[in-house]
C-alpha positions in Angstrom: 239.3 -2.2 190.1 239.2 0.1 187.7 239.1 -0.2 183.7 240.9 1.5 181.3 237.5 4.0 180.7 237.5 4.5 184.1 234.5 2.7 185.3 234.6 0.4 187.9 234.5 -3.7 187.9 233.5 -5.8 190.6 235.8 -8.6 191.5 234.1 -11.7 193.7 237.0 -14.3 194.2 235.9 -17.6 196.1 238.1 -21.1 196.2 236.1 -22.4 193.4 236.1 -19.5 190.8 236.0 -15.2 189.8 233.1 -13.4 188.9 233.4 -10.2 187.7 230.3 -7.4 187.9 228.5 -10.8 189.3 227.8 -11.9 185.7 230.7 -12.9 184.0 232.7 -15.7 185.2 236.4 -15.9 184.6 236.3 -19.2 182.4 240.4 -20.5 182.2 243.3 -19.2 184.0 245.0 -15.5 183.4 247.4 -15.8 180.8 250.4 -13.8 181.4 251.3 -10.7 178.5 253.9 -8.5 178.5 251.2 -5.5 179.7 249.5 -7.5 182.1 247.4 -10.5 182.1 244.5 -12.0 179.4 241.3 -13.7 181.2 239.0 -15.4 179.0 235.0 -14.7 180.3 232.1 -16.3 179.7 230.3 -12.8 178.9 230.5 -9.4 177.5 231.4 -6.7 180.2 229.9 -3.4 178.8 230.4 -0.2 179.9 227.8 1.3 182.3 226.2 3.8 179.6 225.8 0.5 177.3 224.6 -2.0 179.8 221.6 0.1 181.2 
């Protein structure tokens, strides 16, 4: 998937939950918005250049 900046995320989706970039854990169901949808994590996703 791809984020607004372009960079890339890495979605793991099993029965019991979604990581994302396998450090960040969707933490509550997507709530719907009229742009798309808001998922609350359990950690900061950072761009590539800051996360390094």
């Amino acid at each position: 998937m791809k984020t607004v900046e372009g960079g890339n995320l890495k979605i793991t989706v099993t029965p019991q939950e979604v990581i994302i970039n396998d450090n960040v854990k969707a933490i509550q169901p997507s709530i719907k918005a009229s742009n798309g949808v808001i998922v609350r994590v359990d950690n900061l996703l950072l761009p590539p250049d800051l996360s390094n």
